[in-house]
Each structure stands twice: as structure tokens, then as C-alpha cells.
matplotlib code that plots the C-alpha trace (Angstrom):
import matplotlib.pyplot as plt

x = [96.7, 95.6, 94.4, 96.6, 96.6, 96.9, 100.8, 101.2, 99.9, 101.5, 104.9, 104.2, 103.4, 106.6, 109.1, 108.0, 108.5, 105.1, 103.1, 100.7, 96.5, 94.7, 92.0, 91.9, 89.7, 92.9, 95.8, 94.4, 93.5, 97.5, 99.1, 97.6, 97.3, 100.9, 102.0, 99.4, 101.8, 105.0, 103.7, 102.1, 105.0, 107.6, 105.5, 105.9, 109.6, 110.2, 107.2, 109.7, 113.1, 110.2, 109.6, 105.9, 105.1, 103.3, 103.4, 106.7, 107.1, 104.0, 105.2, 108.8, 107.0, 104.8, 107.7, 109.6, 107.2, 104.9, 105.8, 109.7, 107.6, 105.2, 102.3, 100.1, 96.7, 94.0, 93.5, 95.1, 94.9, 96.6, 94.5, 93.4, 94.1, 96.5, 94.2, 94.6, 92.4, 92.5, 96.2, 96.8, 100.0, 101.9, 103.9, 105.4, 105.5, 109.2, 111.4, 114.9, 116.5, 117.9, 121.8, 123.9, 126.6, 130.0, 132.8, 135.9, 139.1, 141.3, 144.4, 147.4, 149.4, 152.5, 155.5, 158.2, 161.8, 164.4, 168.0]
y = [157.2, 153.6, 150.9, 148.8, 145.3, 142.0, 141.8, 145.1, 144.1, 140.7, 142.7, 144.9, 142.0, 139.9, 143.2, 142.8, 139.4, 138.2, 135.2, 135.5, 135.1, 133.0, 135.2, 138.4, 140.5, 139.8, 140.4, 143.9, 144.5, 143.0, 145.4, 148.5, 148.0, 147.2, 150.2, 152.1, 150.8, 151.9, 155.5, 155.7, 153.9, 156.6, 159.4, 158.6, 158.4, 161.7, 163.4, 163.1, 165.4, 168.0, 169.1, 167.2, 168.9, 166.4, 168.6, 168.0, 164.5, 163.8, 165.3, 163.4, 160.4, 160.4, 161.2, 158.5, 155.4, 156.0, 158.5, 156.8, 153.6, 155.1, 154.7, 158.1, 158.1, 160.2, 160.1, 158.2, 157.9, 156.4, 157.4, 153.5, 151.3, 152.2, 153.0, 154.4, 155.3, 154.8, 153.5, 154.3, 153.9, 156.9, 154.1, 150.4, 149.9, 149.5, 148.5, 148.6, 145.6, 144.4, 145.0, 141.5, 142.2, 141.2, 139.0, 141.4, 139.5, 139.4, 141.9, 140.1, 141.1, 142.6, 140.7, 143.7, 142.5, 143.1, 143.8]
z = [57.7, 57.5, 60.3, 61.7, 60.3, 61.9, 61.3, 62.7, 65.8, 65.8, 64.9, 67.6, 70.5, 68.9, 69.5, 73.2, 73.7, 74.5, 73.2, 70.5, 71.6, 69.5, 68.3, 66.1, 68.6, 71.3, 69.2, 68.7, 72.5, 73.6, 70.9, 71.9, 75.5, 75.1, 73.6, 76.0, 78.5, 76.9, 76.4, 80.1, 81.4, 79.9, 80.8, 84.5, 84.0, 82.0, 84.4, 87.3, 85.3, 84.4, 88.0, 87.9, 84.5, 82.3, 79.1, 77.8, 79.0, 76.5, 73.9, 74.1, 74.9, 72.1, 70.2, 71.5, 71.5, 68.5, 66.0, 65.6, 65.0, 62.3, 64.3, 65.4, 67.8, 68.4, 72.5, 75.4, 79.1, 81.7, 84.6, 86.0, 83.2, 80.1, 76.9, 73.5, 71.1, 67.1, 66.8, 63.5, 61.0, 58.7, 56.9, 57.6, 61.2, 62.4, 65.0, 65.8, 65.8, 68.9, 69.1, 69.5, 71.8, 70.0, 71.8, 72.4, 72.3, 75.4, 75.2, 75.2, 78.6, 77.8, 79.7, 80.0, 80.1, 82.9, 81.7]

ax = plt.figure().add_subplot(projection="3d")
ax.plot(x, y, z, "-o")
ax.set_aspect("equal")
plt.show()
């Protein structure tokens, strides 16, 4: 496992739409308290279908945000403010690419004909 490098974490904040900070030190802190975010946020969410059970939802959560994106960590929490610990990567950090919605074409309507 390596450390995350600076176009990583500029990958990570450019998936999410968010303007890049100026210095080093602050691109690191807004790419992992962003993805602290995802994984608290989806935790919440998935919490709620397991009857108030937390340990599923972590593991599909964890599952969901970081390992499909190559990335692995050693502690979290999400008690007052969103934190992880030692975001590391497997491989190439990836994202799936936004889906562009295609024009359909307009169906013809069918005129029927009266004898």
C-alpha cells in the first residue's frame, strides 16, 4: 500500500465538484474529510434498513466508498466531525465516469386510417 499523492487527492476533490485550495497541507485535509464524509454519510443511510445495526452498514459502506476506488484506511469516526485515518491506495485511484444522458428521438405518432 502506498500514500496518497497530490493528484490523488486533487482527483478525489475534482470527482466531487469542489474547488481546488491553494496549498498542499489543504488539499490533503479537503480529500480526506471529503471522503470521511461519503463513508459517514452512507453509513447513516444504510444504518437505518439494518434495524439501527451499524455493523453491516460499515462493512457495505467501506465497501462501497473506498475499496471500489482503490483506496483502504486504517481507522475512522464520525462521532462530531467526519475523520479518517492513514487513507492509503491498493492501486490507481479511480472513479466512474459520470454517465451523459443521451437524446432519445421522438416516436413518430402513428395516424391510423378510416375506410
Amino acid at each position: 500500500m502506498k500514500e496518497l499523492s497530490q493528484e490523488d487527492y486533487k482527483t478525489i476533490i475534482h470527482h466531487y465538484g469542489f474547488p481546488l485550495p491553494k496549498s498542499k497541507r489543504l488539499i490533503v485535509k479537503k480529500g480526506e474529510s471529503l471522503m470521511a464524509k461519503k463513508l459517514c454519510s452512507c453509513i447513516k443511510k444504510v444504518t437505518k434498513k439494518f434495524k439501527n445495526n451499524k455493523t453491516p452498514a460499515i462493512g457495505i459502506c467501506t465497501y462501497s466508498v473506498l475499496k471500489n476506488r482503490n483506496l483502504k484506511i486504517k481507522s475512522f469516526t464520525c462521532k462530531k466531525k467526519a475523520k479518517i485515518v492513514s487513507l492509503r491506495k491498493t492501486k490507481k485511484v479511480r472513479f466512474k465516469k459520470k454517465k451523459v444522458k443521451r437524446k432519445r428521438r421522438k416516436k413518430k405518432s402513428l395516424k391510423r386510417k378510416t375506410h
